[in-house]
TIVO-2410 file (N, C-alpha, C; in nm, 3 decimals):
# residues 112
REC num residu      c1      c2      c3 atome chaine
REC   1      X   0.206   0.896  -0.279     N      A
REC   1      X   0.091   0.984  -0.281    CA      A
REC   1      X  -0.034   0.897  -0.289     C      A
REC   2      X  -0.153   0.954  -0.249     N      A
REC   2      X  -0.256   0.869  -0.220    CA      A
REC   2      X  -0.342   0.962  -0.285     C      A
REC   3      X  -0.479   0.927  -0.373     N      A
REC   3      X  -0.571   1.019  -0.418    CA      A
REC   3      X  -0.713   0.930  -0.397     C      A
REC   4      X  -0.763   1.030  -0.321     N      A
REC   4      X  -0.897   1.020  -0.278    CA      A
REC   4      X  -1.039   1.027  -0.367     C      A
REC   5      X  -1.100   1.005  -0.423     N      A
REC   5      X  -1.200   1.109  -0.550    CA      A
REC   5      X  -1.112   1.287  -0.526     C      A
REC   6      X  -1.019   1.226  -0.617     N      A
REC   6      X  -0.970   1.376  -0.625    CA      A
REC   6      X  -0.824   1.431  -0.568     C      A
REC   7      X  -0.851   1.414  -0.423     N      A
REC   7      X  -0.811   1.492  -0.347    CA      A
REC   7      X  -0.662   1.418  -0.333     C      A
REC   8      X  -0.552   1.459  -0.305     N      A
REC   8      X  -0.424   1.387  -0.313    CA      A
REC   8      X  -0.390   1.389  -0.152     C      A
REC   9      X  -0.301   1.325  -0.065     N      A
REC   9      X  -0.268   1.313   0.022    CA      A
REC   9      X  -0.110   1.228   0.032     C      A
REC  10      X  -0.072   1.266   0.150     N      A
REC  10      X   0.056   1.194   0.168    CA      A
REC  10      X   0.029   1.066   0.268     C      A
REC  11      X   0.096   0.967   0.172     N      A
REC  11      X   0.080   0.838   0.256    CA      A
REC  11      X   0.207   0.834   0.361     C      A
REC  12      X   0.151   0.801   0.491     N      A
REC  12      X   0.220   0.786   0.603    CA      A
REC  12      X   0.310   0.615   0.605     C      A
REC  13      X   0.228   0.535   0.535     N      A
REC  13      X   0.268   0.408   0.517    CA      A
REC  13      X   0.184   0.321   0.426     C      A
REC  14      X   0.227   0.249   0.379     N      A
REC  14      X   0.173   0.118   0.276    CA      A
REC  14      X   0.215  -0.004   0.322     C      A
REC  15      X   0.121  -0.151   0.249     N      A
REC  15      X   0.130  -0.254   0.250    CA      A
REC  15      X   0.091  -0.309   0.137     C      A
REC  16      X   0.067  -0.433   0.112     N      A
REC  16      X  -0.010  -0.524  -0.019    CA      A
REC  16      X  -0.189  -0.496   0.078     C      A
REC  17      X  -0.173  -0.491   0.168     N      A
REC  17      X  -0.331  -0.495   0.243    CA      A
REC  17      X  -0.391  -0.378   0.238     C      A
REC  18      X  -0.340  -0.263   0.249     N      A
REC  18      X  -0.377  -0.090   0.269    CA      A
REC  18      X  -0.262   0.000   0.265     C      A
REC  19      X  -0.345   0.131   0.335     N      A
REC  19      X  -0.254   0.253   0.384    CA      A
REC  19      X  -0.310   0.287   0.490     C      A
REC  20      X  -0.202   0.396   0.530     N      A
REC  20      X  -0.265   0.511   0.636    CA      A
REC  20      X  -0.199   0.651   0.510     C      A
REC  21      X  -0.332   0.711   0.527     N      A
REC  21      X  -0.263   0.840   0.521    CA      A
REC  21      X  -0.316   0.982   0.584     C      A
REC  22      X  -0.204   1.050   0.586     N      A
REC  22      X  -0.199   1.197   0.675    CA      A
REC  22      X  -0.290   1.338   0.586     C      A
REC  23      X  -0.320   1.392   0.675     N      A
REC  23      X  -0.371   1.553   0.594    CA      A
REC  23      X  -0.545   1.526   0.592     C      A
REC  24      X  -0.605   1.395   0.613     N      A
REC  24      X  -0.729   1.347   0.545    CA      A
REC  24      X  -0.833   1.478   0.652     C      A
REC  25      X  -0.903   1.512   0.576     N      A
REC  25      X  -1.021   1.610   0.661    CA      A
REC  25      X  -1.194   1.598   0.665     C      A
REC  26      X  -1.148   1.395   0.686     N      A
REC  26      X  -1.303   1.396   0.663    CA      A
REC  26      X  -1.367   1.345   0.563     C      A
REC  27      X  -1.487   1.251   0.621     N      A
REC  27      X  -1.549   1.240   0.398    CA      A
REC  27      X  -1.532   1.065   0.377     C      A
REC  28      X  -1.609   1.011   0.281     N      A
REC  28      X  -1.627   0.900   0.291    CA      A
REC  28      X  -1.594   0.892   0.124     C      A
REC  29      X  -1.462   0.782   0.114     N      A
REC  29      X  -1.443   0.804  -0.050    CA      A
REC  29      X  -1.493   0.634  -0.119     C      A
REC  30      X  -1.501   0.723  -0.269     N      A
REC  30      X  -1.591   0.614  -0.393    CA      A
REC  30      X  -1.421   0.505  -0.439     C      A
REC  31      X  -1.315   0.597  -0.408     N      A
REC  31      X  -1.238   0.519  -0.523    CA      A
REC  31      X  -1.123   0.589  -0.462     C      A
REC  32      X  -1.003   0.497  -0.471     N      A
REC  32      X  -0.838   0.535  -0.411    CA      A
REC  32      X  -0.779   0.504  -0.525     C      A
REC  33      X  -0.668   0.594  -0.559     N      A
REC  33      X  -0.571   0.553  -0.613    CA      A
REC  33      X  -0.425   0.569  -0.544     C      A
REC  34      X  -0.322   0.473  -0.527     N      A
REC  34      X  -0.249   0.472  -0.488    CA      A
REC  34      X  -0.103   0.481  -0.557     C      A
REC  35      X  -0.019   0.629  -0.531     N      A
REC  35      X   0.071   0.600  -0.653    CA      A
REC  35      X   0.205   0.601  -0.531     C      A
REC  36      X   0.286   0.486  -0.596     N      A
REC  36      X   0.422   0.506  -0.544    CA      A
REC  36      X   0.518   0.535  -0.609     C      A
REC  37      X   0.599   0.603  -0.595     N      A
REC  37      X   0.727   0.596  -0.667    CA      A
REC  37      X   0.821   0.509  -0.663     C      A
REC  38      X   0.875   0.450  -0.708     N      A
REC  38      X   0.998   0.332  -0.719    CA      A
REC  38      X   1.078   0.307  -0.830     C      A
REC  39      X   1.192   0.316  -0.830     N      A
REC  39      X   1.319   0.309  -0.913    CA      A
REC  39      X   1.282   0.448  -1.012     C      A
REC  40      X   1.254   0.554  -0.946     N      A
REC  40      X   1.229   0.672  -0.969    CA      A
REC  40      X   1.125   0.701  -1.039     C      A
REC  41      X   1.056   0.587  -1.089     N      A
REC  41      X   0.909   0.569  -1.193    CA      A
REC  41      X   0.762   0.533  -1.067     C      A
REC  42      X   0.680   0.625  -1.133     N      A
REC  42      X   0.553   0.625  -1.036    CA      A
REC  42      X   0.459   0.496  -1.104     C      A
REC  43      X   0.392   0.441  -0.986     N      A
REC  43      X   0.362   0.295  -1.034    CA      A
REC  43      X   0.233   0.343  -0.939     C      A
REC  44      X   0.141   0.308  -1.025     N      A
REC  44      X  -0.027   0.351  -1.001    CA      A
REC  44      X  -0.089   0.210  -0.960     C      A
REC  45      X  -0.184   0.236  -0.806     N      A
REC  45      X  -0.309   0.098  -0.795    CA      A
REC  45      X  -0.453   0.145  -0.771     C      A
REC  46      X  -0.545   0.140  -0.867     N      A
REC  46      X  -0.698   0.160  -0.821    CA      A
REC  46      X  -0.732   0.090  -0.766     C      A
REC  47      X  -0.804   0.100  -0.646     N      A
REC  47      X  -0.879   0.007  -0.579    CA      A
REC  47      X  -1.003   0.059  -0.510     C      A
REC  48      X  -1.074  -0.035  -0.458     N      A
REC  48      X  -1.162  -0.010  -0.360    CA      A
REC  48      X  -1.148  -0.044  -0.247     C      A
REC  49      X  -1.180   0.067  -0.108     N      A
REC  49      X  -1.133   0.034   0.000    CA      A
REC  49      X  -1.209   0.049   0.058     C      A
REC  50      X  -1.169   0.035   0.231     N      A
REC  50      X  -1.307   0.026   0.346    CA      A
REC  50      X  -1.231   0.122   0.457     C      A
REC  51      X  -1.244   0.192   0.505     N      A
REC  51      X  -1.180   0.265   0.601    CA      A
REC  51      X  -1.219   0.153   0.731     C      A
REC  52      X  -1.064   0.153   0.805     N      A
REC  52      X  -1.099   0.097   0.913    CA      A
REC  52      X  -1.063   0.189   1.036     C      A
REC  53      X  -1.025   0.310   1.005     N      A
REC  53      X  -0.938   0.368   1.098    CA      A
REC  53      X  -0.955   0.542   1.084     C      A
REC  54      X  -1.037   0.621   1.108     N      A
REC  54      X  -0.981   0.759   1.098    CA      A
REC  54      X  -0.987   0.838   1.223     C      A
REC  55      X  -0.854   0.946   1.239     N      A
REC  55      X  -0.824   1.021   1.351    CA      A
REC  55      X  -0.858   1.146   1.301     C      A
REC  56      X  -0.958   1.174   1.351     N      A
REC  56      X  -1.004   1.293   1.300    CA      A
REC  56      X  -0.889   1.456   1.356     C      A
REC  57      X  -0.868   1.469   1.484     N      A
REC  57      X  -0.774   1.500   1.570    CA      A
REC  57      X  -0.646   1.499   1.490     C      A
REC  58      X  -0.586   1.390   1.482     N      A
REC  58      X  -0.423   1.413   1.361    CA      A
REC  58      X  -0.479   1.420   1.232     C      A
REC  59      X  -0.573   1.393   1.165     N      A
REC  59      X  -0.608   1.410   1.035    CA      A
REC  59      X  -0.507   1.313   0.972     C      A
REC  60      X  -0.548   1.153   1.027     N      A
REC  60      X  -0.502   1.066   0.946    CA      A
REC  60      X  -0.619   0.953   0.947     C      A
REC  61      X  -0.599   0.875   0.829     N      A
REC  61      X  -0.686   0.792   0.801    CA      A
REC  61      X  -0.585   0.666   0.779     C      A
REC  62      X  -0.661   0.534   0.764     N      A
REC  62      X  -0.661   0.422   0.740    CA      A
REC  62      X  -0.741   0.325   0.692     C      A
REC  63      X  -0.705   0.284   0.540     N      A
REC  63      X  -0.799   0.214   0.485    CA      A
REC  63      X  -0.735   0.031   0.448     C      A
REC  64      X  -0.859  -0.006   0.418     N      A
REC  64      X  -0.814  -0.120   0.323    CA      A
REC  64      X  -0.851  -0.149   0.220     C      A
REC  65      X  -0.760  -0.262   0.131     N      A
REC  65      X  -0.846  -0.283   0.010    CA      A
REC  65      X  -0.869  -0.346  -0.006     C      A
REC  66      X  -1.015  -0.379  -0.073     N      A
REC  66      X  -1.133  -0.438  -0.072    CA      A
REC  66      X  -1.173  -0.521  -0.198     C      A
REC  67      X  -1.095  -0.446  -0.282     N      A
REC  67      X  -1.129  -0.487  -0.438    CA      A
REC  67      X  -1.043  -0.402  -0.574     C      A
REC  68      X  -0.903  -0.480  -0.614     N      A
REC  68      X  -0.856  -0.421  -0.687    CA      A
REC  68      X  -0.779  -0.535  -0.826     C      A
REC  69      X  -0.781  -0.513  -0.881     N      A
REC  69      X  -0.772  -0.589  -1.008    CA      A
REC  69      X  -0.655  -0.712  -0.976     C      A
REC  70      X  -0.693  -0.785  -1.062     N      A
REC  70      X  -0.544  -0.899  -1.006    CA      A
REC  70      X  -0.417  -0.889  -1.100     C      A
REC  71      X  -0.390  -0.810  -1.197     N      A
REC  71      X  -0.287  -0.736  -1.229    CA      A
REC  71      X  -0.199  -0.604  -1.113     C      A
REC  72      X  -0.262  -0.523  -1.106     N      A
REC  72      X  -0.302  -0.454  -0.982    CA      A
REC  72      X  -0.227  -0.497  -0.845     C      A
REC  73      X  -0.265  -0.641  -0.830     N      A
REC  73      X  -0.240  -0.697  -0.681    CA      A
REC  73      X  -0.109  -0.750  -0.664     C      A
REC  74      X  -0.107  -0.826  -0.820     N      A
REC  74      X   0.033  -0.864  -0.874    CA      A
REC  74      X   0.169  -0.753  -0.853     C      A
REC  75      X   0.151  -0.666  -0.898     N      A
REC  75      X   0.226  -0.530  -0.921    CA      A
REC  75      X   0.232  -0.457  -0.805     C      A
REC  76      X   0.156  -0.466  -0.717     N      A
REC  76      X   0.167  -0.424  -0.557    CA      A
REC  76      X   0.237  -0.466  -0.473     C      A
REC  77      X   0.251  -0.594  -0.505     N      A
REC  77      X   0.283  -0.738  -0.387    CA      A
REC  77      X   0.441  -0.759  -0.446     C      A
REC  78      X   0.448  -0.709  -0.609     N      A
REC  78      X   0.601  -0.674  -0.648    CA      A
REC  78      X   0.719  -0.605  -0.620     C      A
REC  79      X   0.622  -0.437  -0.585     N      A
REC  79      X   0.680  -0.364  -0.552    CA      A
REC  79      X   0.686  -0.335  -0.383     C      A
REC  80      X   0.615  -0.434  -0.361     N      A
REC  80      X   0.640  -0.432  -0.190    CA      A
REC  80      X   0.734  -0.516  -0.129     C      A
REC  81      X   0.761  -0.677  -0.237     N      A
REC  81      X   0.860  -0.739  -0.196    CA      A
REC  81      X   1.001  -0.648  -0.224     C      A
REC  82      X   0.971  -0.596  -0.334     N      A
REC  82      X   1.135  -0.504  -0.387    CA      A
REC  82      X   1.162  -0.459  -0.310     C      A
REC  83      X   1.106  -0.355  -0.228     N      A
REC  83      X   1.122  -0.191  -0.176    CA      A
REC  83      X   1.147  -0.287   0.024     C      A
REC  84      X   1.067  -0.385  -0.001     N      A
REC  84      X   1.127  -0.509   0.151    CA      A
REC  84      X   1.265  -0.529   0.175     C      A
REC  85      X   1.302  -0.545   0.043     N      A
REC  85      X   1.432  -0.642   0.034    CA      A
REC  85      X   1.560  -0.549   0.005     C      A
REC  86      X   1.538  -0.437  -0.070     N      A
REC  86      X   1.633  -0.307  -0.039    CA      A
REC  86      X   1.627  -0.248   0.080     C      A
REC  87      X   1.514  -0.216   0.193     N      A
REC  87      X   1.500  -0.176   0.313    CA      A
REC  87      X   1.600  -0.278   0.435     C      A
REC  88      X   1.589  -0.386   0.380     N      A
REC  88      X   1.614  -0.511   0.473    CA      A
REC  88      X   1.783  -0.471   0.445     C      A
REC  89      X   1.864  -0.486   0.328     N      A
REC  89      X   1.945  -0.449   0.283    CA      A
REC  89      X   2.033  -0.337   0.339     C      A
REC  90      X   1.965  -0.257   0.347     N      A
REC  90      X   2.043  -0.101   0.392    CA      A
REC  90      X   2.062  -0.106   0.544     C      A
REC  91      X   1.923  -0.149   0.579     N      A
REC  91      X   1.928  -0.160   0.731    CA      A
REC  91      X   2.033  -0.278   0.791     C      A
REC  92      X   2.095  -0.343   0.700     N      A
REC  92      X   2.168  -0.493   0.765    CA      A
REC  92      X   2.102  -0.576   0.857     C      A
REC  93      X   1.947  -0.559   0.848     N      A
REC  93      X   1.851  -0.684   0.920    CA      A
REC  93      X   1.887  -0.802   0.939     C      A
REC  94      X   1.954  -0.827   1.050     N      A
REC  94      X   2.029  -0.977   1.097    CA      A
REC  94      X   1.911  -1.105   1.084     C      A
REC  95      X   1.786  -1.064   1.096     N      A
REC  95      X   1.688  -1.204   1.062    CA      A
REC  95      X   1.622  -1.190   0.959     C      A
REC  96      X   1.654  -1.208   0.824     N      A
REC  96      X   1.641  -1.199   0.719    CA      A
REC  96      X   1.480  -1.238   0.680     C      A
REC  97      X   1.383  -1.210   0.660     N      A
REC  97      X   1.259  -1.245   0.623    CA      A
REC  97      X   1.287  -1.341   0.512     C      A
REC  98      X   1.224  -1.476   0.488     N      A
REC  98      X   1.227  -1.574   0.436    CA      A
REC  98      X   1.148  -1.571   0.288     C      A
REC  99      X   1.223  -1.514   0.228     N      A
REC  99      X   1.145  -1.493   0.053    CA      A
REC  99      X   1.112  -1.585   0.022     C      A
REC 100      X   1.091  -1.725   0.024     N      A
REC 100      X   1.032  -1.806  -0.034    CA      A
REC 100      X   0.874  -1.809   0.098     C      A
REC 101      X   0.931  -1.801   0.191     N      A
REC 101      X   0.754  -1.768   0.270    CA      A
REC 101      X   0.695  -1.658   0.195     C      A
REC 102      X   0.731  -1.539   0.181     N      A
REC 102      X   0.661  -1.427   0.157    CA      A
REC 102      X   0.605  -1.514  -0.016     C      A
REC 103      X   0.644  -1.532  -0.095     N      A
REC 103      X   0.611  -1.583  -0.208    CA      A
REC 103      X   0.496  -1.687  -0.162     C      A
REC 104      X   0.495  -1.759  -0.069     N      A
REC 104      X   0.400  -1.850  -0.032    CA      A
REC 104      X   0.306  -1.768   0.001     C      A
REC 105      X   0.325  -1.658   0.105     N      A
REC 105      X   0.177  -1.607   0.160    CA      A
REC 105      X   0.130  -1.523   0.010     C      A
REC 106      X   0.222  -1.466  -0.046     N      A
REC 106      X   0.126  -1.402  -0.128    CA      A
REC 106      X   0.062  -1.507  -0.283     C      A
REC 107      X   0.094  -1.584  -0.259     N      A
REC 107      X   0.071  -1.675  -0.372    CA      A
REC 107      X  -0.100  -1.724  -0.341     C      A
REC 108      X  -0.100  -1.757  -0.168     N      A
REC 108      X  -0.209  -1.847  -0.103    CA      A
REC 108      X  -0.320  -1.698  -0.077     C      A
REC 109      X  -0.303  -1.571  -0.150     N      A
REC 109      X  -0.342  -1.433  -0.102    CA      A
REC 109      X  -0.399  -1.387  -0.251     C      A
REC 110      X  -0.338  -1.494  -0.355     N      A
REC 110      X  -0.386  -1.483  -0.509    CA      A
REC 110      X  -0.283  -1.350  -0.531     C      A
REC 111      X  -0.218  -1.307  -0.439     N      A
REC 111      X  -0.132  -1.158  -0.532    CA      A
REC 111      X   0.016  -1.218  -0.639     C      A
REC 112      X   0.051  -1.352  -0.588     N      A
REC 112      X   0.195  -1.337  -0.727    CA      A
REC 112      X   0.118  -1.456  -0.792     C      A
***
């Protein structure tokens, strides 16, 4: 779930960099919060973002973030390697993404 000043929305997709999300009708927001669920517990990120992307037509948006705490970035970049590496898992992904790179980019990215 994605919350706008307020307004909640369904995220279409996430990264450690942004979202897209669906339902958006418009409007220029002060403040995102981003909640995911994982290992059935909802795990919250405030940030500040920049829209780089909205379809007014599908009523989806796309932002980035711009400025969010480095606890925050830590805990993002955690739950994105996790939710990577169970996806990679289920799917039986024959070229395995290289966890000690991903630890490098996000290290040289200030997120672990």
């Amino acid at each position: 779930m994605l919350v706008l000043d307020d307004v909640s929305y369904a995220i279409a997709d996430w990264s450690i960099d942004g979202f897209r999300a669906i339902g958006h009708r418009g409007g220029h927001f002060a403040r995102a919060r981003l909640v995911i669920v994982y290992k059935g517990n909802p795990t919250g990120f405030n940030a500040k973002t920049v829209i780089r992307r909205a379809d007014a037509e599908n009523q989806e948006i796309a932002e980035e973030f711009v400025s969010m705490s480095a606890l925050a970035r830590q805990e993002i970049a955690r739950v994105y390697r996790e939710m990577l590496a169970v996806f990679q898992a289920s799917e039986g992904v024959k070229d395995e993404v290289d966890a000690q790179a991903i630890s490098r980019a996000l290290r040289l990215q200030g997120l672990e």
